[in-house]
C-alpha positions as CSV (number, residue, x, y, z in Angstrom):
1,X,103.7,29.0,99.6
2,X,105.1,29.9,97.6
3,X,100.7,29.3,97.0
4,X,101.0,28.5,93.1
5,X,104.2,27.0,95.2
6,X,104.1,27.8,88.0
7,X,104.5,26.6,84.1
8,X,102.1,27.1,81.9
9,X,101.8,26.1,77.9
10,X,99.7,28.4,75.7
11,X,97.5,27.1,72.6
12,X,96.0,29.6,70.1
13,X,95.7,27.1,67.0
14,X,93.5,24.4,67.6
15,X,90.3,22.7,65.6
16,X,87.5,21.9,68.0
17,X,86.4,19.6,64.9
18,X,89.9,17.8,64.8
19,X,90.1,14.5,67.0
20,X,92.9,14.9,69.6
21,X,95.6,12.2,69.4
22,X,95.9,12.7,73.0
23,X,94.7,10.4,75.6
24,X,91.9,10.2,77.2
25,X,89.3,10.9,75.5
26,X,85.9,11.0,77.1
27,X,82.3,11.2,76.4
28,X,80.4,14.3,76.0
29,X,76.2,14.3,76.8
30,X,75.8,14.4,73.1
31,X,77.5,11.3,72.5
32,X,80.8,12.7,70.5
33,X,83.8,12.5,72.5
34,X,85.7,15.5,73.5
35,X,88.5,16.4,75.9
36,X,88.4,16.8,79.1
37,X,90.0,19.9,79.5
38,X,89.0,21.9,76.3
39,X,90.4,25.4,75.6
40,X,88.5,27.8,72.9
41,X,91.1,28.1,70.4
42,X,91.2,31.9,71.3
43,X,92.1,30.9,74.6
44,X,95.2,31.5,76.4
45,X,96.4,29.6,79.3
46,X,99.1,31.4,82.2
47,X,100.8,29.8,85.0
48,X,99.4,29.1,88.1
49,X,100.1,29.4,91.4
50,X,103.1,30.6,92.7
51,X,104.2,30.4,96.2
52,X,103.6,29.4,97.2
53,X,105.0,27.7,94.7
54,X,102.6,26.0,93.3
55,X,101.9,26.0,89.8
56,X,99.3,25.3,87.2
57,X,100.1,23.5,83.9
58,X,97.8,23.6,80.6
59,X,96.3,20.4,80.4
60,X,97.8,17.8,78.5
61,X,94.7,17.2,76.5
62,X,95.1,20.9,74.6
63,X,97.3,20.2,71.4
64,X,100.3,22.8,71.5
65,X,102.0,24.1,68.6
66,X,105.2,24.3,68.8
67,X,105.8,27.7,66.5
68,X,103.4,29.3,69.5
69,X,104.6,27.4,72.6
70,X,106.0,30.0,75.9
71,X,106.7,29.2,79.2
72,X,105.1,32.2,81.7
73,X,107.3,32.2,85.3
74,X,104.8,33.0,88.6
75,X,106.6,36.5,87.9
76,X,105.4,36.9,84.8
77,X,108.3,36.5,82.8
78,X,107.4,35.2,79.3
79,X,110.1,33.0,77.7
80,X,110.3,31.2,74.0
81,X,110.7,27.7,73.7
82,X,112.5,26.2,70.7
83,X,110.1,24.1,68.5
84,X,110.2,20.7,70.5
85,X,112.8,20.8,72.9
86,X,114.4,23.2,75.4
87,X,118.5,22.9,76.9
88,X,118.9,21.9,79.8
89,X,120.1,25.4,81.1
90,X,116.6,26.1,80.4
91,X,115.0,23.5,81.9
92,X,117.1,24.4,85.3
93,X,116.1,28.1,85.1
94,X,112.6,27.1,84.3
95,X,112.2,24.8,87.5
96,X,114.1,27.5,89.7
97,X,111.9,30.8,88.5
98,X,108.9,29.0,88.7
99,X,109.1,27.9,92.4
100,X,110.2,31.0,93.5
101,X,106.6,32.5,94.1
102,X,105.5,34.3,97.1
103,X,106.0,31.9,99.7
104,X,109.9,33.3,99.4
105,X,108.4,36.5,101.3
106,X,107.2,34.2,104.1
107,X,110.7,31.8,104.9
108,X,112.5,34.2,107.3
109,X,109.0,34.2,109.6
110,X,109.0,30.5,109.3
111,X,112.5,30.5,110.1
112,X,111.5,32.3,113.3
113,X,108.7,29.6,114.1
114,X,111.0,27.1,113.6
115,X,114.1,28.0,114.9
116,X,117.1,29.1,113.2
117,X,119.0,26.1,113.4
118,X,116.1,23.9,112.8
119,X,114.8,26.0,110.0
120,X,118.0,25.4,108.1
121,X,117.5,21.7,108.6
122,X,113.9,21.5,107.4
123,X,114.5,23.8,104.2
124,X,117.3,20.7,103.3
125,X,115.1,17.8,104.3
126,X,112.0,19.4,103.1
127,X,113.7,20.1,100.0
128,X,114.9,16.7,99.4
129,X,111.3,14.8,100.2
130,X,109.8,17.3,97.4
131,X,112.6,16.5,95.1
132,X,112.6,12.9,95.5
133,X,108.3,12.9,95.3
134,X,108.6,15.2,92.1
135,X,111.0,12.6,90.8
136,X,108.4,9.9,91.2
137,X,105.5,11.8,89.6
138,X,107.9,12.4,86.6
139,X,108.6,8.4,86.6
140,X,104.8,7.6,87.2
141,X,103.8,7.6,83.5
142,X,106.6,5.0,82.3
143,X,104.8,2.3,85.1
144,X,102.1,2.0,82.6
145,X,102.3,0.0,80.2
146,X,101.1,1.5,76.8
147,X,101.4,4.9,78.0
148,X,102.2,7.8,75.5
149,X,104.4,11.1,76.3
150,X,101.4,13.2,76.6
151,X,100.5,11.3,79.9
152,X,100.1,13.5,82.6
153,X,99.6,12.8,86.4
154,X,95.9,13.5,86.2
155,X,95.8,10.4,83.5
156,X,98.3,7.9,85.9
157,X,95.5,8.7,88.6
158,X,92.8,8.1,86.5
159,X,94.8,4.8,85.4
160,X,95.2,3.4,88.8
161,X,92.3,5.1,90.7
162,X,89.2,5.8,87.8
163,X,87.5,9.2,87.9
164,X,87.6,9.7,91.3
165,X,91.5,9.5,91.1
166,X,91.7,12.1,88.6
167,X,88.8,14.2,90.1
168,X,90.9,14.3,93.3
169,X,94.3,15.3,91.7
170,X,91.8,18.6,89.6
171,X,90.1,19.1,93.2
172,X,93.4,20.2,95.1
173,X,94.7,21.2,92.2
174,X,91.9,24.1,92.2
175,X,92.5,24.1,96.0
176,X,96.3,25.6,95.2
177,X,95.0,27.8,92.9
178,X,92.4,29.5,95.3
179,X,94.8,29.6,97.4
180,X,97.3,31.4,95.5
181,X,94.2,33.9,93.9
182,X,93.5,34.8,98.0
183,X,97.4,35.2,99.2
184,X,98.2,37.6,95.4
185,X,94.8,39.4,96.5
186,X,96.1,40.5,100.3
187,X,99.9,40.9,99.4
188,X,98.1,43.3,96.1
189,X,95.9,45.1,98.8
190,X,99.5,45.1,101.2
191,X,101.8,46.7,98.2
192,X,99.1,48.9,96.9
193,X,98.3,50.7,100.3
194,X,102.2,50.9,101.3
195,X,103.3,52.4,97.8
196,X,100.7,54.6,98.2
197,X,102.3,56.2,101.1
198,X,105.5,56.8,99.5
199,X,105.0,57.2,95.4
200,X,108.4,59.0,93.6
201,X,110.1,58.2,90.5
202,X,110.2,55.3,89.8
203,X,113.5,52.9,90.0
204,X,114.6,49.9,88.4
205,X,113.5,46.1,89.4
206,X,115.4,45.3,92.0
207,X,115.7,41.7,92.3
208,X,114.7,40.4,96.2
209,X,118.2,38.7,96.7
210,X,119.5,42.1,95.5
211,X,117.5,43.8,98.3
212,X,118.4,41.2,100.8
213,X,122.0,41.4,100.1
214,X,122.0,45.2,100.8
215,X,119.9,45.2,103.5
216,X,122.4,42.8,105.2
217,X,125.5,44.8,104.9
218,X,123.9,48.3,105.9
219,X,122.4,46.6,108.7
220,X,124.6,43.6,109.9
221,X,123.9,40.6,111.5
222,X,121.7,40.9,115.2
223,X,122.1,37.3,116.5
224,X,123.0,36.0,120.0
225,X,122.8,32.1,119.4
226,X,121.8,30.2,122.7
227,X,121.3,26.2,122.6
228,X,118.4,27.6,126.0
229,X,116.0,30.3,126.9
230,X,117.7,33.7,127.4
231,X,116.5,37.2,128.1
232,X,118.7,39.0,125.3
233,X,117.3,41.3,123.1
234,X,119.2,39.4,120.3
235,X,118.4,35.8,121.7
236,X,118.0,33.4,118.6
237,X,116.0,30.0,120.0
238,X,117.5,26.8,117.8
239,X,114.6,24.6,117.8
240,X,110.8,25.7,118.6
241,X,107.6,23.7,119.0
242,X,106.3,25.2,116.3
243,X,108.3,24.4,113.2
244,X,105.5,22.4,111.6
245,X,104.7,26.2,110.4
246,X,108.2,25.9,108.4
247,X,107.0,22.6,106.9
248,X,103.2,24.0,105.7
249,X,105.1,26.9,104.1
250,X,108.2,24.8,102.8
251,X,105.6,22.1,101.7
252,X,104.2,25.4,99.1
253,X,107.5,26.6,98.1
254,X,109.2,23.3,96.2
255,X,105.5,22.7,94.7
256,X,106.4,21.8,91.3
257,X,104.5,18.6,91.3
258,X,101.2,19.0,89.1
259,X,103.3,20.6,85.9
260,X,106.9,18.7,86.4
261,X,106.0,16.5,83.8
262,X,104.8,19.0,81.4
263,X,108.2,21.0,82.0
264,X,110.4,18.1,82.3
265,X,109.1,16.2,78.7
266,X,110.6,19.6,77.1
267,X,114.0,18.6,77.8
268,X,116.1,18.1,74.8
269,X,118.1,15.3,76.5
270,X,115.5,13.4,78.2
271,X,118.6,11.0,80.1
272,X,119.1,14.6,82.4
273,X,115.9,15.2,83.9
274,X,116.6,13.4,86.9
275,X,120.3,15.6,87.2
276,X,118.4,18.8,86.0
277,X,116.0,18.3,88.3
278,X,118.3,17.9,91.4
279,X,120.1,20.9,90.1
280,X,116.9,23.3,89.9
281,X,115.8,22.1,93.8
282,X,119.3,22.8,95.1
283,X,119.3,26.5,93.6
284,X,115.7,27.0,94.8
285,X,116.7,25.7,97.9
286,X,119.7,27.9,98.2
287,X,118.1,30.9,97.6
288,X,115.6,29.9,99.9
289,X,118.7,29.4,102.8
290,X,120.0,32.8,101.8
291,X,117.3,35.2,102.0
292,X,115.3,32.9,105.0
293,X,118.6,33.0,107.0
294,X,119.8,36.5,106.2
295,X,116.7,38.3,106.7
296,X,116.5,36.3,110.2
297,X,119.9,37.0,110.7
298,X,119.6,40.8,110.3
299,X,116.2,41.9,111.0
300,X,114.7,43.2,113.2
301,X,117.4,45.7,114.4
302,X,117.7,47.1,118.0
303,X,115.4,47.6,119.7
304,X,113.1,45.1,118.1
305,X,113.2,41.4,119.2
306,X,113.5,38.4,116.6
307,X,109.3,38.0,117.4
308,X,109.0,40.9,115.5
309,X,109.7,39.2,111.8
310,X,106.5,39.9,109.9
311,X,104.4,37.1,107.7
312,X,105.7,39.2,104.8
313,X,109.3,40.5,105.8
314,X,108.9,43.2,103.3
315,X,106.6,44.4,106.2
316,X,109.4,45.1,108.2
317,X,111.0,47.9,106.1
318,X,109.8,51.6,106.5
319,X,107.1,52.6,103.8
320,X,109.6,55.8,102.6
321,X,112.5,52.6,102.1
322,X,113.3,53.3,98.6
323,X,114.3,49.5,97.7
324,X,111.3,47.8,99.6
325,X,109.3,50.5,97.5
326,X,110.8,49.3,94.5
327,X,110.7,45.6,95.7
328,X,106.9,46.0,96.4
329,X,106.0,47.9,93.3
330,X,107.6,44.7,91.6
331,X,105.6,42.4,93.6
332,X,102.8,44.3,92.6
333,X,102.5,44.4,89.2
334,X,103.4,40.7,88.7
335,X,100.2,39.8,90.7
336,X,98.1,42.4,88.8
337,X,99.1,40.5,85.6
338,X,99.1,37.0,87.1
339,X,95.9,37.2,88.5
340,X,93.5,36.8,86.1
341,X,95.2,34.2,84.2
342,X,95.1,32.3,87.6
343,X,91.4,32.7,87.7
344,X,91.3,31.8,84.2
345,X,92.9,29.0,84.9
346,X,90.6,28.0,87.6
347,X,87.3,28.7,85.5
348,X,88.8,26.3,82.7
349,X,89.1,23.4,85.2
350,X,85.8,23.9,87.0
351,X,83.5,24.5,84.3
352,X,84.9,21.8,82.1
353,X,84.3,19.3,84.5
354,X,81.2,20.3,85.6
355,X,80.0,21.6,82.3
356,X,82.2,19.8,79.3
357,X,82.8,23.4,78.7
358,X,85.2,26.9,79.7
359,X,82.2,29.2,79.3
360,X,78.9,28.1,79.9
361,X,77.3,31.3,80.6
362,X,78.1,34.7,81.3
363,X,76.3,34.5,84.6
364,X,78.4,31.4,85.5
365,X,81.6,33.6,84.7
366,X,80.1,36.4,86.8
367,X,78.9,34.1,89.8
368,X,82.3,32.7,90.0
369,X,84.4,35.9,89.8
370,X,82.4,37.4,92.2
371,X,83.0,34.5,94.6
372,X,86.8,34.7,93.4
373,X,87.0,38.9,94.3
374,X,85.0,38.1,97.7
375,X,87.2,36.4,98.9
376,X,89.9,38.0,98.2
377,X,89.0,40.9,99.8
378,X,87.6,38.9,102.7
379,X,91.4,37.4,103.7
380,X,92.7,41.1,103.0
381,X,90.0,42.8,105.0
382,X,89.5,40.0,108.1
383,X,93.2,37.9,108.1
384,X,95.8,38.9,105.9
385,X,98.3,36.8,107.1
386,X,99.9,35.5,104.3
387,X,102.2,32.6,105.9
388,X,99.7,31.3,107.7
389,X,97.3,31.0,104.3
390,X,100.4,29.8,102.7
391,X,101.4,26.8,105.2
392,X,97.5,25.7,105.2
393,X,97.2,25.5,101.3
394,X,100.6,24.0,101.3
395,X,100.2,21.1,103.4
396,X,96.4,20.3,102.2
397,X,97.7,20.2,99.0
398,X,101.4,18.5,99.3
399,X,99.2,15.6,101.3
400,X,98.1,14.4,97.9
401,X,100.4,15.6,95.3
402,X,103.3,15.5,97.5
403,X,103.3,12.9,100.6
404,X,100.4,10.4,98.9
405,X,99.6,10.0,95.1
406,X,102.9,10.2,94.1
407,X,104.2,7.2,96.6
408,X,100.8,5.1,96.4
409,X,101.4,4.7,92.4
410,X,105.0,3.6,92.7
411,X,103.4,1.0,95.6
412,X,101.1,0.0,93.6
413,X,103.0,-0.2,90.4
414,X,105.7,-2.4,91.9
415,X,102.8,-4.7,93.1
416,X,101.5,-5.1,89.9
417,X,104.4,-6.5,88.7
418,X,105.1,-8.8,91.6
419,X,108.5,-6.5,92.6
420,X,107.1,-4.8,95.6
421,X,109.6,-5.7,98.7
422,X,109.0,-4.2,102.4
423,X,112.0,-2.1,102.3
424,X,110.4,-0.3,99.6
425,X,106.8,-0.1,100.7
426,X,108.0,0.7,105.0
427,X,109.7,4.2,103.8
428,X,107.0,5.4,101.5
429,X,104.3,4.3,103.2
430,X,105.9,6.6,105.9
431,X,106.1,9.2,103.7
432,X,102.4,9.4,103.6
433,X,102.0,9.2,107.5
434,X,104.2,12.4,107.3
435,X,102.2,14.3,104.8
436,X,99.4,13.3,107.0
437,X,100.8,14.2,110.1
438,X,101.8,17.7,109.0
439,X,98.7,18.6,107.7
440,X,97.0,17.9,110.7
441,X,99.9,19.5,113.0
442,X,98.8,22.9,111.2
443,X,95.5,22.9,113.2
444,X,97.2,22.3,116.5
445,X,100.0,25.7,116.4
């Protein structure tokens, strides 16, 4: 969950008279053609979703100077590209910060769900179907023949699909993004009302995997590992029925998939995107192993059982805890600064699509918010349970940008040009019953 499982590019320098060299380029109602996601020049775009994982990119279509370009992490961390290209050290870090959004604060409770040992396994086979799925959204564009570097997902699903391809990918692209604006919205409401209780000087940013490496070796490790059902207090089940709650949160917190391009075409040596790209999983994947099973490993101490992991394990610390007061103050104000770029975000895709325009009235800007805020407070207020928001958004979105769209395009990319062999189309074809499959198991835990 990461929920938005972010990269964003900023543009403050472009001429809504000059004629984008970017394709495609669509029909307005008054006959000129504009873009189909335009940004007022005095516009600037933010990252998206995180958590979850999931992450928003400027559109394609929005001409990007160089001299102006930064990259924004889901924790707000603002970072200078060099004109045209970026190292791949960069590259690495860039993939790893993003995806390491709020869904981070929800793996040792899926790790209960799951099962310790089967929660190590899913975050390694999880990790590796989202690696290998981001891998073939970054190779989609190069199947079509006459397509540019600018060419985003949105415009391979328009190729192959028409509008309704690329209104699908925008759709659940917004989806992720409301997801993310309700999960910030309840964990802001969670952090505000704890610090509250317990408001002193105020401390350094603690990192989490600072945090979670102290905690562990004040506390040490409660675990009493059983391959059946036991009655001890410390009993740690291997494998539970309900580990499809691992996979919806999981499926948020490698999102990368509707910005990878974006990120990856930044890469000064285009030949090591595929290794830089493996790299960046494995870390996020790491760290998601280290705090998931360390936190599991530790918390709750006597006399709590292993049951007791919250949705948000920072929920398990005392409100006068000095470093989950710092950790949550930190949480805190990246979602205060976050959030409104994410509903910025959302406002730019909606009403240019609907509208041709970002701001078609101030009453439409009002409406929305106000159905934005609403919500927000209506998850806070009614069910602020922020893993299970997290593995819902996850796995509606990963079914299309993860499990479907990605796999389809190579299908039917290879069919086009008569190379298309069942031992290609039997596994990914399976990999869209699974996407399927684990959307529909969240309904049925």
């Amino acid at each position: 969950m990461a929920l938005v499982k972010d990269e964003m590019s900023v543009n403050a320098e472009e001429d809504e008279n000059e004629s984008s060299p970017l394709l495609p380029q669509h029909e307005s109602q008054c006959g000129k053609p504009r873009r189909q996601l335009y940004v007022e020049p005095k516009s600037i775009v933010g990252d998206s979703a995180g958590d979850f994982g999931s992450q928003e990119q400027a559109p394609d279509h929005v001409n990007v100077s160089s001299e102006e370009l930064y990259t924004y992490s889901p924790l707000g961390f603002k970072l200078k590209a060099p004109a045209d290209s970026q190292s791949s050290l960069v590259t690495i870090f860039v993939i790893w910060n993003t995806m390491m959004g709020t869904s981070l604060l929800s793996i040792p409770w899926g790790t209960m769900q799951s099962g310790f040992t089967m929660g190590i396994i899913l975050i390694v086979v999880v990790g590796l179907i989202m690696l290998y799925s981001a891998y073939r959204v970054l190779q989609s564009p190069k199947d079509i023949a006459g397509s540019t570097p600018e060419y985003e997902f949105t415009d391979v699903c328009e190729w192959y699909f028409g509008r309704p391809g690329r209104g699908l990918v925008l759709a659940f692209s917004m989806i992720a993004i409301c997801g993310a604006l309700i999960v910030y919205w309840v964990l802001m409401s969670n952090f505000l009302y704890n610090t509250g209780k317990y408001i002193f000087g105020t401390l350094a940013i603690f990192y989490l995997i600072i945090l979670v490496t102290i905690k562990v070796s004040q506390l040490g490790f409660h675990m009493d590992v059983h391959w059946i059902s036991c009655n001890d207090l410390h009993y740690v089940p291997e494998f539970r029925k309900t580990f499809p709650t691992m996979i919806g949160i999981l499926s948020q917190a490698f999102f990368l998939h509707n910005c990878i391009i974006t990120v990856m075409k930044n890469n000064r040596h285009q030949k090591n995107n595929v290794r830089d790209l493996s790299i960046a999983y494995g870390l996020v994947g790491g760290t998601y192993i280290y705090v998931g099973i360390f936190i599991f490993s530790t918390f709750p101490a006597p006399p709590l059982w292993k049951t007791c992991i919250q949705q948000n394990f920072l929920d398990n610390f005392q409100n006068n805890d000095i470093l989950a007061f710092v950790a949550r103050i930190f949480f805190l104000f990246q979602m205060i600064t976050i959030y409104p770029l994410l509903a910025y975000i959302l406002r730019v895709q909606l009403f240019t699509e609907i509208y041709g325009k970002t701001y078609p009235s101030l009453l439409h800007i009002l409406v929305l918010n106000i159905i934005l805020i609403s919500s927000g407070v209506a998850m806070a207020r009614l069910y602020p349970q922020i893993g299970t928001i997290i593995r819902y958004v996850g796995a509606t979105c990963s079914l299309v940008f993860v499990f479907v769209l990605p796999h389809l395009t190579h299908i039917l990319a290879k069919w086009r040009r008569g190379t298309l062999r069942w031992y290609s189309t039997i596994p990914h074809c399976l990999l869209m019953v699974l996407g399927v499959v684990n959307f529909v198991a969240q309904f049925f835990i």
